[in-house]
Each structure stands twice: as C-alpha cells, then as structure tokens.
BALOBA-1460 file (C-alpha; in Angstrom, 3 decimals):
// residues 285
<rec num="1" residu="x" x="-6.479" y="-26.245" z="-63.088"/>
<rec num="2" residu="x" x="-10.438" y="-26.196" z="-61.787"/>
<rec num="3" residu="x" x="-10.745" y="-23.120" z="-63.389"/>
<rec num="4" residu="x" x="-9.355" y="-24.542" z="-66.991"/>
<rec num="5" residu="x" x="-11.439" y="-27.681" z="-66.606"/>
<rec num="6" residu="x" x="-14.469" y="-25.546" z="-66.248"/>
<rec num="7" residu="x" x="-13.967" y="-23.785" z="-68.892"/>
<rec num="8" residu="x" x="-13.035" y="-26.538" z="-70.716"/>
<rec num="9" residu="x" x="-16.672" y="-27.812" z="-69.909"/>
<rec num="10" residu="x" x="-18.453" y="-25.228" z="-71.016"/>
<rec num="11" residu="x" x="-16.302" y="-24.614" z="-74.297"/>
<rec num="12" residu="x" x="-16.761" y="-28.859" z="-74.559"/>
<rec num="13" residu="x" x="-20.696" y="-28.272" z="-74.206"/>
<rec num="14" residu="x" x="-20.165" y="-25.676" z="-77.361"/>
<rec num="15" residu="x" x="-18.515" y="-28.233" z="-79.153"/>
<rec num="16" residu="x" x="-21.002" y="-31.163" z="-78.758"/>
<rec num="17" residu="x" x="-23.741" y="-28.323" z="-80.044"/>
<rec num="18" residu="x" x="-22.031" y="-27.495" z="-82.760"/>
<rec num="19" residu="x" x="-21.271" y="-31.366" z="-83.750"/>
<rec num="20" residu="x" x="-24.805" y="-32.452" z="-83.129"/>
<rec num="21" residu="x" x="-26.966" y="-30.853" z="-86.033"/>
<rec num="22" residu="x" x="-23.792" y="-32.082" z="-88.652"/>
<rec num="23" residu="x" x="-23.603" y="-35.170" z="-87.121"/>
<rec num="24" residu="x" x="-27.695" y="-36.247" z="-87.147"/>
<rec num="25" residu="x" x="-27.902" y="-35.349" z="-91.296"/>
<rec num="26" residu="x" x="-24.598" y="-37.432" z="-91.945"/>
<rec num="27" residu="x" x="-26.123" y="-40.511" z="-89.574"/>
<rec num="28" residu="x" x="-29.567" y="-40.047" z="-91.431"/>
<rec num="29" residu="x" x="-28.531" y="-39.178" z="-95.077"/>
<rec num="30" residu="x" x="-25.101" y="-39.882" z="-95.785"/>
<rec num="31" residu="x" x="-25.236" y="-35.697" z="-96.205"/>
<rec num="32" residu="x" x="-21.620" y="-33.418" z="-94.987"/>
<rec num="33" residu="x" x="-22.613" y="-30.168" z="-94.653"/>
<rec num="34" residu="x" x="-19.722" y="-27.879" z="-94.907"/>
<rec num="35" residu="x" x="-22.336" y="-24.690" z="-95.006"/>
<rec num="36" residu="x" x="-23.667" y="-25.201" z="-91.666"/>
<rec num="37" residu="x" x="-20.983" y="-22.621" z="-90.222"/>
<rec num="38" residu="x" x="-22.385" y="-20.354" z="-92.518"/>
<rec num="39" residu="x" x="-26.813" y="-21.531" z="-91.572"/>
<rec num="40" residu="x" x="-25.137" y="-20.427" z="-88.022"/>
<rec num="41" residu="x" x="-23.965" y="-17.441" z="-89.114"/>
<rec num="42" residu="x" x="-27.297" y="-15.999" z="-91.270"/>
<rec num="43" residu="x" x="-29.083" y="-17.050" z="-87.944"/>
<rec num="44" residu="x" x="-26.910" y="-14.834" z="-86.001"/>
<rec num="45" residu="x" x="-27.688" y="-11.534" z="-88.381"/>
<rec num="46" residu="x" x="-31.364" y="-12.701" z="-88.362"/>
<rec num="47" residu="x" x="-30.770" y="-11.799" z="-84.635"/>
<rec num="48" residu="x" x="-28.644" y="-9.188" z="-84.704"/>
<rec num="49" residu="x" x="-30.847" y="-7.085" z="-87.558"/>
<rec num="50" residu="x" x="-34.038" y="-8.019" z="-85.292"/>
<rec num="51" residu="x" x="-32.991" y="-6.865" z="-82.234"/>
<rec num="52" residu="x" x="-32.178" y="-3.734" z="-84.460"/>
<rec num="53" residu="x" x="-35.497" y="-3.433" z="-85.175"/>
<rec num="54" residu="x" x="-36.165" y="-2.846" z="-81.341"/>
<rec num="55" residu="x" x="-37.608" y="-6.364" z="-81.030"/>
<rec num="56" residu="x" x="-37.168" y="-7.865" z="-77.543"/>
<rec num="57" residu="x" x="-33.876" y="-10.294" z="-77.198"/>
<rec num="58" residu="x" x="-36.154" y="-13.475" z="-76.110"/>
<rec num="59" residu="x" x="-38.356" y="-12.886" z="-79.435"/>
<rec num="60" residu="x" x="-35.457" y="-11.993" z="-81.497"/>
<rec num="61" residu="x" x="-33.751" y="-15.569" z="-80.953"/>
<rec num="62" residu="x" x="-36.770" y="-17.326" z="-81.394"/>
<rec num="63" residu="x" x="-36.722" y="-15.472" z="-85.274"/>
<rec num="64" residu="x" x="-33.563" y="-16.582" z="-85.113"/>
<rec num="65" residu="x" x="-34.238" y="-19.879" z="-84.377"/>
<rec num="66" residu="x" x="-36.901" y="-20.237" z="-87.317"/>
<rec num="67" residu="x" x="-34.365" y="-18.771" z="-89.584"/>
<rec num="68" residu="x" x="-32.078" y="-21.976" z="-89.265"/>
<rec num="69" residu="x" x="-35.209" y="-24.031" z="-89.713"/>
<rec num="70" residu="x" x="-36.001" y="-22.665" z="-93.059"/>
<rec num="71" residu="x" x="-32.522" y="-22.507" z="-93.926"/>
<rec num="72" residu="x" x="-31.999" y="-25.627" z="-93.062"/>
<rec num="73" residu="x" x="-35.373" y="-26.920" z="-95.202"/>
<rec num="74" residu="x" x="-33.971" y="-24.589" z="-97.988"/>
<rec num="75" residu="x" x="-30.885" y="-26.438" z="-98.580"/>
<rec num="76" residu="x" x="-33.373" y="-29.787" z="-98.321"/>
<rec num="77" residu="x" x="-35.568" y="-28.503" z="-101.453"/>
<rec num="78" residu="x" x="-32.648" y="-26.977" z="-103.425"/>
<rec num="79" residu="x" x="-28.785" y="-27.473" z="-103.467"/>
<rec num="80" residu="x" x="-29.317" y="-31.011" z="-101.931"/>
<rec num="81" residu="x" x="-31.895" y="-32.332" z="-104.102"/>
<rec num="82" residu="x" x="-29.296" y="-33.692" z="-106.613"/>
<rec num="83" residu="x" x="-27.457" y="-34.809" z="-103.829"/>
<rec num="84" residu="x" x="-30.421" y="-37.372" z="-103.000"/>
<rec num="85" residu="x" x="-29.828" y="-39.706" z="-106.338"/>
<rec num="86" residu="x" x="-26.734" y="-40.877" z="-105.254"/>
<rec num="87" residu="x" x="-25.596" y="-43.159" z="-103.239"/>
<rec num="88" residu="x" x="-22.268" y="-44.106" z="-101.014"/>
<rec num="89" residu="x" x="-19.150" y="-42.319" z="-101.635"/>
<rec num="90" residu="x" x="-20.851" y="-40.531" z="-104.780"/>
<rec num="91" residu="x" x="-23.017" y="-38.934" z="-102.391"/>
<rec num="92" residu="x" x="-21.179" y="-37.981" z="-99.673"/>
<rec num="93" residu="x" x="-18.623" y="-36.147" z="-101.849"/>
<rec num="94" residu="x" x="-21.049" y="-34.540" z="-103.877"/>
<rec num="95" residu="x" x="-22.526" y="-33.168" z="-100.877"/>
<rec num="96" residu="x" x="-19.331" y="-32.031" z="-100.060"/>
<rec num="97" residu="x" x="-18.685" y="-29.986" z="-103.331"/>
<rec num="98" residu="x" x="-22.189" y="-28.303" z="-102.928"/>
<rec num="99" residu="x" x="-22.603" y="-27.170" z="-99.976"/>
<rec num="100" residu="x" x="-18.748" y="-26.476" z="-99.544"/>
<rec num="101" residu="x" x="-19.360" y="-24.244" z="-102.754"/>
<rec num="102" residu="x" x="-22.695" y="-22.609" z="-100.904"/>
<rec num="103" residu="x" x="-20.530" y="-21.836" z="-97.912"/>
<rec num="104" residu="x" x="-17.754" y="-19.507" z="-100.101"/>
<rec num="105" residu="x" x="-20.417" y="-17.713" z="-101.510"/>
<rec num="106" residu="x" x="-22.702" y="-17.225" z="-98.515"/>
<rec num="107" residu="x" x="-19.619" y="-15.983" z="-96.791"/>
<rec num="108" residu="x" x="-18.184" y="-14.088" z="-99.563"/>
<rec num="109" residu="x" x="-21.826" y="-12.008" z="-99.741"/>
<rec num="110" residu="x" x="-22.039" y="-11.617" z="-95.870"/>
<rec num="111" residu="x" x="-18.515" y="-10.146" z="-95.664"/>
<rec num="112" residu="x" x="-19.412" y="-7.705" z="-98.618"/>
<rec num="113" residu="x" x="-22.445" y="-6.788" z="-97.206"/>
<rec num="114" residu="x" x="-22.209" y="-6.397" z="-93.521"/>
<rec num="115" residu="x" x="-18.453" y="-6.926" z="-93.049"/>
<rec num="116" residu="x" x="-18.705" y="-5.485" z="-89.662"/>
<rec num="117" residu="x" x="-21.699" y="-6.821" z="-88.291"/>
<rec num="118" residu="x" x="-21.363" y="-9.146" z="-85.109"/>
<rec num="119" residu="x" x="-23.804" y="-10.853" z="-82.738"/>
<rec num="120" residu="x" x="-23.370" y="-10.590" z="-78.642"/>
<rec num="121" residu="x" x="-26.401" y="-11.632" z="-75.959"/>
<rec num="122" residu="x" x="-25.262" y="-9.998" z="-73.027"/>
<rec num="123" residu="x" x="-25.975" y="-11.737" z="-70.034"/>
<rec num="124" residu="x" x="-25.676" y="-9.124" z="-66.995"/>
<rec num="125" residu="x" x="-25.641" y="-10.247" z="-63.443"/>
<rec num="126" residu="x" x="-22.185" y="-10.533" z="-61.554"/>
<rec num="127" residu="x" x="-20.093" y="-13.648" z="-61.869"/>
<rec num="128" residu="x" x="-21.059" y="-16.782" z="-59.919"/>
<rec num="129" residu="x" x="-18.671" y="-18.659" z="-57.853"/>
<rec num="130" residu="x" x="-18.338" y="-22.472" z="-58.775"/>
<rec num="131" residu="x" x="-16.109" y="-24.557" z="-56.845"/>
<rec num="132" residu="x" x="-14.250" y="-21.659" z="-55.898"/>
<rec num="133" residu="x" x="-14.184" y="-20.320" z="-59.674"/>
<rec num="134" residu="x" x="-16.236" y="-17.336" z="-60.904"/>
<rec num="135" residu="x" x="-18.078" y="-18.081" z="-63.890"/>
<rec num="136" residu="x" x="-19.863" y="-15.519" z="-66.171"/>
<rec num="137" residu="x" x="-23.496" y="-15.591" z="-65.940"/>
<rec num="138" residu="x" x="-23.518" y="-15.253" z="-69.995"/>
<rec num="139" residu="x" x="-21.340" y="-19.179" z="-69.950"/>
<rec num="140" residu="x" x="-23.748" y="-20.812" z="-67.276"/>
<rec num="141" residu="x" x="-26.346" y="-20.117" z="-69.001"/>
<rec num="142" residu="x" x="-25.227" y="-21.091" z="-72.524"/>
<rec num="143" residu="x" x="-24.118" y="-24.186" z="-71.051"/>
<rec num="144" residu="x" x="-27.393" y="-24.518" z="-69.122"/>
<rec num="145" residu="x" x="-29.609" y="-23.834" z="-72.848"/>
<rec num="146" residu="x" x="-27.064" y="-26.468" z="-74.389"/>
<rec num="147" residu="x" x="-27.610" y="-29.880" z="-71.576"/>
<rec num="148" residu="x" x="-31.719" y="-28.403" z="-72.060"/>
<rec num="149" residu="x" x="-31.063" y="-29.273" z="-75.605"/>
<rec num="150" residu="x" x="-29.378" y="-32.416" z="-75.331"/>
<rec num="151" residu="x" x="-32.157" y="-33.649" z="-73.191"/>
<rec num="152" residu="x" x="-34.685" y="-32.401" z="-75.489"/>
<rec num="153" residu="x" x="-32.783" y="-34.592" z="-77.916"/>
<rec num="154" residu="x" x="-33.193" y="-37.709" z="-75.911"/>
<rec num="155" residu="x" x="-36.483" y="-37.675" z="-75.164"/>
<rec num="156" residu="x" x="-36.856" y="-37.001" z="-79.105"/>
<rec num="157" residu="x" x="-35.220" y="-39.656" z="-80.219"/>
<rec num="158" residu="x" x="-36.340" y="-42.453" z="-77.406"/>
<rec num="159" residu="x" x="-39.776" y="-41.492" z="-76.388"/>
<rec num="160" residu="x" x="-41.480" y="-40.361" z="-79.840"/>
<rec num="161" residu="x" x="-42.566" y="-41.926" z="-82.911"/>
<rec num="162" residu="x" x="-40.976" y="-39.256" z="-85.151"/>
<rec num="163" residu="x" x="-37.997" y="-39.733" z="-83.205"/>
<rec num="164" residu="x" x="-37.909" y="-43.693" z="-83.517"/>
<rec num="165" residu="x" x="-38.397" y="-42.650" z="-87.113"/>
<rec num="166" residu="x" x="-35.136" y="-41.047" z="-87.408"/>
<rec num="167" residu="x" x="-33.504" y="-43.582" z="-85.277"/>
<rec num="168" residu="x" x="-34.479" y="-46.494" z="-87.979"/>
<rec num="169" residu="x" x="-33.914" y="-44.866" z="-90.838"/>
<rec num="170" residu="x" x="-30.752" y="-44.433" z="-89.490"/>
<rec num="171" residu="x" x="-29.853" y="-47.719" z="-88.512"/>
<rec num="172" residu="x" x="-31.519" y="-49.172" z="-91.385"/>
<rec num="173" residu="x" x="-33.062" y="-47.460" z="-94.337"/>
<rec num="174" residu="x" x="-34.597" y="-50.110" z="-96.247"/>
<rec num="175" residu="x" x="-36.215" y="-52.177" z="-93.629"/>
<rec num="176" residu="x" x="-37.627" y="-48.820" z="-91.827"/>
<rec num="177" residu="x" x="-39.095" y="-48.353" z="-95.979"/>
<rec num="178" residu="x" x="-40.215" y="-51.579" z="-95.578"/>
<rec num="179" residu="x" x="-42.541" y="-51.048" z="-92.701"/>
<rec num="180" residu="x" x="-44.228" y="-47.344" z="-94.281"/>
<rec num="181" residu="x" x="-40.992" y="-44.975" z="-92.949"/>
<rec num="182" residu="x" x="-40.421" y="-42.204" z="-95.938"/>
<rec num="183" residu="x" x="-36.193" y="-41.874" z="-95.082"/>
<rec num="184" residu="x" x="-36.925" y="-38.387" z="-97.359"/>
<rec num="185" residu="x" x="-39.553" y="-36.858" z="-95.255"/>
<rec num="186" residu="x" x="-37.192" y="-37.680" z="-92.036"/>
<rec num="187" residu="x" x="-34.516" y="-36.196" z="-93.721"/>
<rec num="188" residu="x" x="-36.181" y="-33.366" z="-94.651"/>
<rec num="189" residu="x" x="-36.792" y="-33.199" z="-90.312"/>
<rec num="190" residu="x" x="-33.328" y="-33.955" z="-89.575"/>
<rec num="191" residu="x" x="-32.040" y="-30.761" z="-91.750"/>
<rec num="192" residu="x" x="-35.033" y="-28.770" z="-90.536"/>
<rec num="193" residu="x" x="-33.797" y="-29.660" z="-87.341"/>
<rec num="194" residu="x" x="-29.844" y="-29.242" z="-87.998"/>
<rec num="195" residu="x" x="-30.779" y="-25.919" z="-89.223"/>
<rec num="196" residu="x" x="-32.437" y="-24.793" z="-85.961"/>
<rec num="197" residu="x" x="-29.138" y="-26.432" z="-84.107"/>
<rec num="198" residu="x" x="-27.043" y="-24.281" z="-86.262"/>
<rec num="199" residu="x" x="-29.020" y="-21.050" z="-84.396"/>
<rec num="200" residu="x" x="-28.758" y="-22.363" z="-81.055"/>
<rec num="201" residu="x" x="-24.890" y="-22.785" z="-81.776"/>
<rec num="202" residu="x" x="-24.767" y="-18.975" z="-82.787"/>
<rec num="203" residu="x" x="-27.109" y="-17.617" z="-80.009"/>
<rec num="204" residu="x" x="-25.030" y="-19.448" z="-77.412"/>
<rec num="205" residu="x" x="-21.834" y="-18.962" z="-78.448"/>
<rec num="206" residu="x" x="-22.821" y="-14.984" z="-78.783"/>
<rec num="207" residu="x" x="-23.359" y="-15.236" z="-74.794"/>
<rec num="208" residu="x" x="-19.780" y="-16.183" z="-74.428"/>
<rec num="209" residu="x" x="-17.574" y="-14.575" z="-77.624"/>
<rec num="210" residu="x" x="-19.198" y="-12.422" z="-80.220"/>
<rec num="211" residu="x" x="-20.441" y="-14.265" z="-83.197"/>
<rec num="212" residu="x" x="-19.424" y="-12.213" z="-86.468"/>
<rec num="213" residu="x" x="-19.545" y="-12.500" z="-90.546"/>
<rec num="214" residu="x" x="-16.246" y="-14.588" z="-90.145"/>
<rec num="215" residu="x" x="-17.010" y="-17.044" z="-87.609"/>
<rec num="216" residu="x" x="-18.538" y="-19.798" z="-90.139"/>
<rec num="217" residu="x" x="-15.442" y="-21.432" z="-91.248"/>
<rec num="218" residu="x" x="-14.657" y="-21.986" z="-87.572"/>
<rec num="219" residu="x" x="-18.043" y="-23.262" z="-86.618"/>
<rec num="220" residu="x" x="-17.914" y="-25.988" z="-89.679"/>
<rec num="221" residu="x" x="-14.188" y="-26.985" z="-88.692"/>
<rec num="222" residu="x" x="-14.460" y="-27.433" z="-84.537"/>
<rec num="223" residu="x" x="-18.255" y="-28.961" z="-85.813"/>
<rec num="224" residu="x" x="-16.021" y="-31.728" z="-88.144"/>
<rec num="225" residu="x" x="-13.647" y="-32.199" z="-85.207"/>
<rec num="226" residu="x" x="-15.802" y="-32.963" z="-83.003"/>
<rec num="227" residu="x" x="-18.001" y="-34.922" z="-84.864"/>
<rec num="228" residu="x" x="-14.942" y="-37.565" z="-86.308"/>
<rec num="229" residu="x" x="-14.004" y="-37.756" z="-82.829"/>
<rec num="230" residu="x" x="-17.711" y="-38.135" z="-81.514"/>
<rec num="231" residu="x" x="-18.852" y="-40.996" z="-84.397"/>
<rec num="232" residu="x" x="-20.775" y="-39.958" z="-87.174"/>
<rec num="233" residu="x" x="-24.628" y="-40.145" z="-86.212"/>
<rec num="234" residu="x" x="-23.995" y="-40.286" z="-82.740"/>
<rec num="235" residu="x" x="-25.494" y="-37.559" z="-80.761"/>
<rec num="236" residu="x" x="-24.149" y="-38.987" z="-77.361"/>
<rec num="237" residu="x" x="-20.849" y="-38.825" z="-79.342"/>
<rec num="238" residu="x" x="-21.007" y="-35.174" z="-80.196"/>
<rec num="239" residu="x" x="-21.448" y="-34.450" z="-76.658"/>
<rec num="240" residu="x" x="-19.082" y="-36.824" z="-74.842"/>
<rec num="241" residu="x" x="-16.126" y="-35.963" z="-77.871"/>
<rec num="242" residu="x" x="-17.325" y="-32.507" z="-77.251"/>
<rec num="243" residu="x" x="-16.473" y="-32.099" z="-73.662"/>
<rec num="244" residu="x" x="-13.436" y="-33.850" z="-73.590"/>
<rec num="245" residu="x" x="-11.817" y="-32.088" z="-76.401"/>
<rec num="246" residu="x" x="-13.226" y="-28.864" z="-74.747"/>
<rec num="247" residu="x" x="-10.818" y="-29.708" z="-71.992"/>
<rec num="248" residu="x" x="-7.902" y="-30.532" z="-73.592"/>
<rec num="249" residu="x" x="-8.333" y="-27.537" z="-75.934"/>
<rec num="250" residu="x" x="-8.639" y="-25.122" z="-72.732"/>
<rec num="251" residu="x" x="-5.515" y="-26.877" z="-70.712"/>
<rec num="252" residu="x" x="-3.634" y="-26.575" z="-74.256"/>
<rec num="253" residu="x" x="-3.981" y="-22.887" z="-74.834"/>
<rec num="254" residu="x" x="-3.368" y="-22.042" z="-71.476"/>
<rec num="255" residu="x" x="0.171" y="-24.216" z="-71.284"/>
<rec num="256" residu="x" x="1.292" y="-23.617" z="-75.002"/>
<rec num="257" residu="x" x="-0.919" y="-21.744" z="-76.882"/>
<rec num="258" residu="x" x="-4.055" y="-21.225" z="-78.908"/>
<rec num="259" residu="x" x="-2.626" y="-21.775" z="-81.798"/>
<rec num="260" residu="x" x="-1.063" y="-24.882" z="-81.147"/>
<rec num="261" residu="x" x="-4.158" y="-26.491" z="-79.205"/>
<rec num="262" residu="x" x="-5.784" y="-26.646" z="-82.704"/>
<rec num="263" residu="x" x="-2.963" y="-28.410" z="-83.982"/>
<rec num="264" residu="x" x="-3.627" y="-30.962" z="-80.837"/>
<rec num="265" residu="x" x="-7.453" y="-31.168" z="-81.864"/>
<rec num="266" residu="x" x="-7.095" y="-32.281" z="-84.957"/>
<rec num="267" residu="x" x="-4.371" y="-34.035" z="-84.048"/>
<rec num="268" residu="x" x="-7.089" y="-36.033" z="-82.024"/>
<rec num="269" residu="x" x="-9.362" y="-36.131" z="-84.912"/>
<rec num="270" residu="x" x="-6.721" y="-38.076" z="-86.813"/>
<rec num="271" residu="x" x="-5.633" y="-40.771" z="-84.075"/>
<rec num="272" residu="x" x="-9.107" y="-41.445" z="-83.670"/>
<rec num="273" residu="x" x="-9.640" y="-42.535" z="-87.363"/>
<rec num="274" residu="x" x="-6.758" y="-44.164" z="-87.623"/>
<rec num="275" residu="x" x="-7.652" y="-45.877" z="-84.157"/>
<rec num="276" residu="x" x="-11.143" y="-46.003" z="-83.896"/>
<rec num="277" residu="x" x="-12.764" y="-44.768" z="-87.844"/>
<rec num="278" residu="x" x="-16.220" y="-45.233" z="-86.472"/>
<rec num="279" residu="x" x="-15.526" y="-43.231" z="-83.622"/>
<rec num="280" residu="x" x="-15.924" y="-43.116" z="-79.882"/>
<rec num="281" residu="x" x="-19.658" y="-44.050" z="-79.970"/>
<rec num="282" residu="x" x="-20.233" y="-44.578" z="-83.642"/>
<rec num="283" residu="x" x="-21.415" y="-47.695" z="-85.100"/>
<rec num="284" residu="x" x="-18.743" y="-49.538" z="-87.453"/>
<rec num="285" residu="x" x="-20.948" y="-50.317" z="-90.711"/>
C-alpha cells in the first residue's frame, strides 16, 4: 500500500500540472481549452525533433518550453480572438467549439505526419529507496520539477504585481479595469503562461511514460478531471484535487483495474459537481 500511495503522489503531482495551465485561463477568461492536450503534445516533438538535431537535452526542453509559450500566445492572437466578444455561457461554449475543433485537426496532422514519433527523457541513475519503496530517479525528479513549479506559482501570484494582476482580474474584472488593469493583456500572460505549463506537462510526464502523437486527448481529459474536481481558477485546487485523485487512481488500478479507475475518476468529477459545483477550493460566483 506505501508503494501505491507513492505512486499515487507522484501520478497526483502530474495531475495538478496538467490541471493548472487549463484551470488559470478558465479563472482569468472564462476560456476551456480543449487543445491544450494537443499545445502539450507539439511541445513534446519540438523536443523530440531538437534533440534530433544533436542539441543537448537541458537546451532542448527549454525550446520546448518556448514552443508552448508561443503556442499558447498563438491561440491568444488567432482562434480565440472571436472568442473575446462574448460573454458568459456564449463564451465559454464558443471556446469550446474552437479550440475543441483545433485539437482534431492538430491531432489528425500530427498522426499523419509523424504517427510514430514519441518523446522519453531518460533519467539514468539506479532507483532510490523511499520509505522502504524504490522509486525511479526519472519520477523523483518529475515530481521534484512539478512542487518547483507550484512554488514558482505562488510566489507569482502573491509576491508580484503582474501576479496580483492576474489575481484581480480574476476575482473581479471590472473593478481591476477600474483601477488601470488591461484583463486582455493578462490574459494574453495567462495563455502565454498555460502554454509553457502545457510543455512542462509533456517534458515531465516523458520522464515517467513516453509522451507520443496520441497522448493529447488524454492530457485534455485527466486536465478536465482534475480541474472540476480542483475548482475552476484555483491553482491550490489543481494540486490538492490532483494528488488525491492520483491516489485513488493508483489504489484503483492496482485492486480492479485501469480501466475501471477512470470510470472512478470521473465518477469523482461528477459527485463533486453535483456536491460541491464550485469545487474543492473554487469560489462559488
């Protein structure tokens, strides 16, 4: 059981990444993403192509990395522009349509053009021994680059002005326009940012599973989960849904199944809007 809960932790720290980046442009602009699978994904053969190219695997990542930025600033100035003049409902479901429509064909042309292509960091060192559990060096240290992150985040969002930015645009748009805060140009951050968080996602995970051409769909659906569960716009919520259903995910596939421990996960996901709609740490508007 130590060694499922463990795992369970570090798959849980996966799932808070993954929720994060969806979770900040819904809290900020009323924006689903349903591409950002697929922003991980392009990230990943950003990598995979570099590190082709004989670059260095620190320097590849970091191309990766700026890959989801643009990405993410490219869906800002393009497919999400129309997305901006509405409001409410109108916009979250329109939102929905495009990028949902962006994500078939992104993945349609990825698994046309490199069907077989697949990203893995290997991590080499032997296994470390963790309350009596060896753990792959290649989890540790994913789980190690994803609490770095979540600090990062924090100190963001709490100790800098850009950050305090975000955080009142979020809570309230028109006052935070009332006192010279553009919501647009923190937006425009926010996906910027979610696009970067959609590389991280891919670059970890590759330490731990490979990260192919397919993997997208999965991304966006665990990233959903986790983020109903979690509360929309709450980063603390991505996390602390992101661990726990981690944990029950691992202790379900290993007592009846992977198949049926996604079954259980959303099965959480729709308890806790019928319990809790805001969710665990969201804000009830």
């Amino acid at each position: 059981m130590t060694a499922n809960i463990l795992d369970g932790i570090v798959l849980g720290l996966q799932f808070g990444l993954l929720a994060a980046g969806l979770t900040l442009v819904y809290g900020l602009g009323g924006v689903l993403n349903l591409a950002y699978g697929q922003l991980s994904v392009i990230s990943a053969m950003v990598v995979v192509f570099a590190m082709r190219a004989d670059i260095p695997t620190v320097p590849a990542v970091l191309l990766g990395l700026v890959a989801g930025g643009v990405l993410g600033l490219f869906f800002d100035q393009t497919i999400l522009r129309p997305v901006y003049r509405l409001k409410g409902e109108e916009r979250v479901l329109l939102s929905l349509l495009l990028t949902l429509g962006a994500s078939f064909i992104i993945e349609s042309y990825l698994n046309w053009r490199f069907p077989l292509e697949s990203l893995t960091v290997r991590v080499r060192g032997e296994a470390i021994n963790i309350l009596g559990v060896p753990m792959r060096r290649g989890s540790l240290l994913a789980s190690g680059i994803t609490i770095i992150t979540f600090a990062g985040l924090f100190v963001f969002f709490r100790f800098t002005s850009l950050g305090r930015g975000v955080r009142s645009v979020i809570e309230d748009e028109e006052g935070a326009r009332l006192v010279g805060i553009y919501p647009s140009r923190m937006l425009r951050l926010i996906l910027v940012l979610s696009g970067v968080l959609a590389a991280l996602v891919a670059v970890t995970r590759s330490m731990v599973t490979p990260v192919d051409v397919q993997s997208g769909l999965s991304i966006t659906v665990f990233a959903l989960i986790v983020t109903v569960v979690g509360g929309l716009g709450s980063v603390s919520g991505a996390l602390l849904a992101g661990i726990i259903l981690g944990v029950v995910n691992v202790v379900a596939a290993d007592l009846i199944g992977s198949y049926i421990s996604l079954i259980i996960l959303l099965g959480a996901a729709a308890v806790t809007i019928l319990i809790r709609p805001a969710g665990l740490l969201g804000v009830a508007e």
